[in-house]
N, C-alpha and C positions, 0 to 999 in steps of 0.2 A: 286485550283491551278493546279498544273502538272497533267497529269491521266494515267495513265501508264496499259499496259494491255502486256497478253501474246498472241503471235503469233503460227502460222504455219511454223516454222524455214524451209527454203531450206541449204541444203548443198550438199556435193560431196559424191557419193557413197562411203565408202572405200573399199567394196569389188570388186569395178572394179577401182577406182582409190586408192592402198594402198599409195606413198607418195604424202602426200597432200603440201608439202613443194615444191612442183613442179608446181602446180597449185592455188594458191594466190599470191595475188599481191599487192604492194600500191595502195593508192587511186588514182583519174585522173588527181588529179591539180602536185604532183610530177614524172609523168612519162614523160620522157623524150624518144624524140625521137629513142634513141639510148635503153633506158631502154625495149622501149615498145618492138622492136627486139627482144632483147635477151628474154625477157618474151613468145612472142610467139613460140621463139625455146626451151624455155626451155619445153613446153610440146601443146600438141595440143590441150590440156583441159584448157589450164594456164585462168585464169577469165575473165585476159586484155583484153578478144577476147568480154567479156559484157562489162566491165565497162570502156574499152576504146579502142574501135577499130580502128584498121587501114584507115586513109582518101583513100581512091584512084582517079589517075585523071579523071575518067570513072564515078565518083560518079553522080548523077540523085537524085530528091527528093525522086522518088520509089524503089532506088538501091541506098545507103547508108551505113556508119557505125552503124548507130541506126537501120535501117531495117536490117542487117546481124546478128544484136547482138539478134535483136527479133528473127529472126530464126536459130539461134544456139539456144538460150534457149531454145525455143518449141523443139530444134532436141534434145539436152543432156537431156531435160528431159522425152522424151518420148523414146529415148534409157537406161536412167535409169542411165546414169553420175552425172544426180544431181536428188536429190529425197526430197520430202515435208515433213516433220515430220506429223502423223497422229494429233500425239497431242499439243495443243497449250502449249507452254513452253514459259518462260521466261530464258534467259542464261546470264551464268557467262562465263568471259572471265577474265582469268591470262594470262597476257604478261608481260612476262622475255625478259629482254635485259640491256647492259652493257651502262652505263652515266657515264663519268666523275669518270674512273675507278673502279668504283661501279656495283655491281647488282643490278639490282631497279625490282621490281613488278607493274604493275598498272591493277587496279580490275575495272572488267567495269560489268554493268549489262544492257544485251543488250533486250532494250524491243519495243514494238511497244507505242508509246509514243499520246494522240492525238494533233493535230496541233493546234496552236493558233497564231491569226493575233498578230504584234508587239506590238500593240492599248494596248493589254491585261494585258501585263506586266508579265508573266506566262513563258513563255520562253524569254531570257534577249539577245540578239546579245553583243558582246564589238568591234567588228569591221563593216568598210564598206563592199563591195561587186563589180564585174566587171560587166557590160554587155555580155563579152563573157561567161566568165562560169555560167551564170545563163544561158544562153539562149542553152548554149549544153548537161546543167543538165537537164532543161525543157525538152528537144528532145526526149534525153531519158527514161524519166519518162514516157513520152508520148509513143513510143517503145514498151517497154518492162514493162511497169505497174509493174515494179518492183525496192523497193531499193535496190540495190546491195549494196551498203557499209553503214554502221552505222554512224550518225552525233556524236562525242563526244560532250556529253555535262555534267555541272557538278551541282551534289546539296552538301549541307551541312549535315553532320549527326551527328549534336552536341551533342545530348543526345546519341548515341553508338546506337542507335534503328538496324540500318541495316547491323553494320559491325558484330554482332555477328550470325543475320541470315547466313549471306554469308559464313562466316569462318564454322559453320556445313556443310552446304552443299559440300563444298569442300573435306570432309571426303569420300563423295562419289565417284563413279568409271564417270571418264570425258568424253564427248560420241565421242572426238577430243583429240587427243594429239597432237602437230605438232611441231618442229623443224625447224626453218627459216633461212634466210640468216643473216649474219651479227650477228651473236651467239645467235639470241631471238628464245626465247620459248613460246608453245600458247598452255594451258587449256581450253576446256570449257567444261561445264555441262550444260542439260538443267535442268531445275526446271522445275517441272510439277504439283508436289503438292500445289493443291488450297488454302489450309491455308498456307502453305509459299507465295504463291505470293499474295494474301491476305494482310499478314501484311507488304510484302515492298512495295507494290502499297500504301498502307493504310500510312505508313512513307514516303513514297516522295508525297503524294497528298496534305503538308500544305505549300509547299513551290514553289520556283520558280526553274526554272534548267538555268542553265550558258552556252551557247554554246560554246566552245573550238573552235572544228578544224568543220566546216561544214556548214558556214554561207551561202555559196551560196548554197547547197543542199536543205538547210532548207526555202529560198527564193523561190527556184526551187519547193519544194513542194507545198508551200503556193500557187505559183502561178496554180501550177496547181490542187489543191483542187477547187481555183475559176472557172477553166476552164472547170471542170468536171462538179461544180454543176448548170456553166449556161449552160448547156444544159439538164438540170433534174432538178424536179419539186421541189425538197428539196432545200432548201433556205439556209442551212449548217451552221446554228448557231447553231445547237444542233444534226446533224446526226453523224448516226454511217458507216458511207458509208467507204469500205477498204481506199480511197483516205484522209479521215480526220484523218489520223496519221503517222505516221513517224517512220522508226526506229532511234533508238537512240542506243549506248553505252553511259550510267551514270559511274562519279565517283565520288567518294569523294573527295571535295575541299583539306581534308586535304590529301588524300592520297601521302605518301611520293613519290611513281613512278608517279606523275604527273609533267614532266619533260618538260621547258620552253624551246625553244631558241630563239634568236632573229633573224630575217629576216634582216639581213644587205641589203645596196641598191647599187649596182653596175648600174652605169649611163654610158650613152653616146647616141650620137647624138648631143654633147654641141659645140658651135660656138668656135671659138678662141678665140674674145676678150671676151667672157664671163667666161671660162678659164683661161685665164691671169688676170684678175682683179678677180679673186673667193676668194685669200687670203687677198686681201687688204678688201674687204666688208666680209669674216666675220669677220676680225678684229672689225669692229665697234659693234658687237656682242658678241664674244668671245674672253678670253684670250687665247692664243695658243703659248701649248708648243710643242716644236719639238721632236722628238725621232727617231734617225737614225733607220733605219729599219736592216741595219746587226748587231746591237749591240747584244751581248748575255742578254738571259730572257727579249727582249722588250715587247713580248706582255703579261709576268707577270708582267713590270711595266703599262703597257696601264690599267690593271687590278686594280693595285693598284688605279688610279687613278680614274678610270670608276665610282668602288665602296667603296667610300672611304667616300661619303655623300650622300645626299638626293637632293645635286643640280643636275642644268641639264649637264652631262657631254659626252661629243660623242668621236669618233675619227673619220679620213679623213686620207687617201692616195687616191694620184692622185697629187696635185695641185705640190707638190715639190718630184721629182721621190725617192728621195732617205732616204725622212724622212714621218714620223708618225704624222701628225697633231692631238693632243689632244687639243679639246679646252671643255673649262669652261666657260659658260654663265654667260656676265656681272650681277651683281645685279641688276644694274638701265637699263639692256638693255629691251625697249620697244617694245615687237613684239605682242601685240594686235590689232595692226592694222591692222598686215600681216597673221592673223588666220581668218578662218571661222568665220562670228558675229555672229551665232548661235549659236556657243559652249561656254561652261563652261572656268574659270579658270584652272579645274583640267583639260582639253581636252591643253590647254592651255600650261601648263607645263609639258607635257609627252614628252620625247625624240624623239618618232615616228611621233608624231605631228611638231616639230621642222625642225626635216629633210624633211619631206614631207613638209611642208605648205610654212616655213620662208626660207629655202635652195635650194629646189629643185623647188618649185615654182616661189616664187619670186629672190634667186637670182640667181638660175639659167633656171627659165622663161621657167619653164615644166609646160603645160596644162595638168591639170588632163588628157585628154583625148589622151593624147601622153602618160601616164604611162607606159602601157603594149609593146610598144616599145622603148621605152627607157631608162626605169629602170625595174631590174631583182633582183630578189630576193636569197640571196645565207647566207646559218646559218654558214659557214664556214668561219671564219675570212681566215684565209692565202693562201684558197681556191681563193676566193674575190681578195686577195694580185696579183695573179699568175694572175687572169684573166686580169687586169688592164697592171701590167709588160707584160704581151701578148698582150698589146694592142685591146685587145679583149673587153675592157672597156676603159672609162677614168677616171672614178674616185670612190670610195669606201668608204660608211659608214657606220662607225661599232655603232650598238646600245646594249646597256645593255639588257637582258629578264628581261621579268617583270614577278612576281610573279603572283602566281594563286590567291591569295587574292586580288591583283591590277583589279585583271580582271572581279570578283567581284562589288570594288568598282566603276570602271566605269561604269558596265551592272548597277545597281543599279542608278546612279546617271541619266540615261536614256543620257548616253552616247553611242558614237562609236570611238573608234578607228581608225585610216587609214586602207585604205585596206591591209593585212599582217602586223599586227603588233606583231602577234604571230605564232611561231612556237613550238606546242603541238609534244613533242618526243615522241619516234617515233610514227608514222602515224597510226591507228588503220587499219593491214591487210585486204584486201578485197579480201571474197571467201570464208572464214570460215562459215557463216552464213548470208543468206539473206531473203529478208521477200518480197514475190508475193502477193502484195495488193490483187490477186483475190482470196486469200486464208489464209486470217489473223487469222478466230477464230475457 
């Protein structure tokens, strides 16, 4: 199954850069324009300047984001900003940050992982994918022959085999401490001793690993393993070429800090009459209650109601400005005919599925290929509220998170998901640790 190996870790000097909290960043799909700004001023080393550079209008295919990014990292690295670990290490990553008034921990073990086609069944996706960010993860790849950010992904450790290695090691001195924005904190250790990595490569090789947050990377690699070995004599069923693996951050299914949200879907671009008739057709599907939205604790009654059972339950703002549309999926409502005919019953009755396939498609007659303009993705219920009341939206739907077991289930059942149907809190930082395919073992 999985095969897991240790790498040649890159990271940032700290004797020429001592705060590293100045210089990591989220990953590319949550930066935001405005984010990427502030990121570049916040340091002239900050990552973003790899893992997601500035467009310009002067751009050229030989003068690019991706050609700047390649030659900053040949420059930081051979002025010594970022420097190769001599020794191949497998690393632990502790990330502290605050959920839902709580501290939560999530333990990743961040390794070079090797790559296998979907076919295999060895690494499982639970969601779809776009055309654009596969094809500006490819670019890159292609660039800078290096992964800059980790794909999360998840195994099982039902027997305790791996959580009591990790927990030793952490007794150890971390070769990273870092302090971030928004109160998280960031551990890591490399592991370099061959009987430790030994026996956790040896306990993740009987099982399959769960992708979380990193499906289009992990697309973007696969694509480009193909593309390397048609141009070289190896046939890549069985090489060991730097291109035939991946980094990954692993966690434990069970791991309590592995923290869900949901991608709500803020629309617009919708006609008028389609609009004005929105509440009369889901009626024929949903019961629907109303909920003033100035009422005090609405959205801990939206909540009560959300998760109160195992039916299909959403809510909607947009159609009536002033109220909260909760609706409850009739029993006898029939929308197999409005699904993908490929898919399972279980793809069938996921919330994410509903909103996309049965609401956004059909009744409000978005072509998947209109998505990315015209529905946006926002984990912020009253965030979502605001953008709609600004008019900046027209309408808003709030989905329940699904558990990390759900996500499981479906990868298992040789499911996918809509595209975002998960949001993995928070983001695993890019910069801490990255792995130059031309220098893996």
């Amino acid at each position: 199954m999985a095969e897991i190996h240790p790498f040649r870790g890159g990271h940032y000097n700290q004797s020429l850069v001592s705060d590293l909290s100045k210089v990591i960043c989220p990953p590319y799909d949550i930066i935001s324009p405005q984010l990427q700004q502030e990121l570049y001023a916040r340091s002239e080393h900050n990552f973003v300047r790899l893992e997601f550079g500035r467009e310009l209008p002067q751009d050229t295919v030989g003068d690019n984001k991706y050609t700047r990014a390649a030659s900053l990292l040949e420059q930081w690295l051979g002025q010594g900003i970022l420097q190769v670990n001599e020794k191949p290490a497998i690393y632990l990553h502790d990330h502290y940050f605050q959920f839902q008034e709580r501290r939560n921990r999530r333990r990743g073990i961040v390794a070079r992982v090797r790559l296998e086609e979907w076919e295999s069944n060895v690494v499982r996706p639970h969601e779809g994918t776009l055309p654009g960010p596969r094809r500006d993860r490819l670019d890159l790849l292609w660039a800078l022959q290096t992964n800059t950010s980790p794909i999360l992904a998840m195994f099982e450790d039902s027997e305790q085999q791996i959580a009591p290695v990790l927990e030793r090691e952490t007794t150890k001195q971390p070769i990273m401490r870092v302090s971030g924005p928004d109160n998280e904190r960031h551990n890591v250790w490399a592991i370099t001793d061959e009987d430790v990595i030994h026996r956790l490569a040896n306990s993740l090789s009987n099982q399959p690993l769960y992708i979380a947050d990193g499906h289009h990377r992990y697309t973007s690699a696969l694509t480009y393993r193909r593309e390397r070995h048609s141009y070289s004599s190896s046939s890549g069923q069985s090489s060991n070429e730097p291109y035939d693996f991946v980094m990954m951050s692993l966690v434990d299914l069970a791991d309590p800090g592995l923290a869900i949200l949901a991608p709500h879907r803020l629309v617009r671009g919708i006609s008028r009459p389609l609009l004005d008739g929105l509440v009369t057709k889901l009626g024929a599907f949903f019961e629907i209650e109303r909920l003033p939205l100035t009422i005090p604790g609405v959205w801990q009654r939206v909540d009560e109601l959300l998760v109160k059972t195992d039916e299909v339950w959403l809510a909607c703002f947009g159609p009536e400005k002033d109220n909260i549309l909760v609706l409850h999926m009739h029993d006898d409502a029939d929308i197999s005919t409005m699904m993908p005919s490929f898919h399972t019953e279980l793809f069938q009755r996921l919330d994410v599925s509903i909103v996309d396939h049965v609401i956004l498609e059909k009744l409000l007659e978005i072509e998947a290929v209109d998505n990315e303009t015209k529905v946006h993705y926002n984990h912020d219920r009253q965030d979502a509220v605001k953008h709609v009341l600004d008019q900046e939206y027209q309408l808003a739907f709030f989905l329940r998170p699904v558990k990390p077991q759900l996500v499981k289930v479906v990868a298992d059942a040789g499911e996918t998901m809509p595209h975002k149907s998960t949001y993995f809190y928070p983001k695993t930082p890019v910069g801490l640790v990255f792995c130059p395919l031309a220098l893996t073992g």
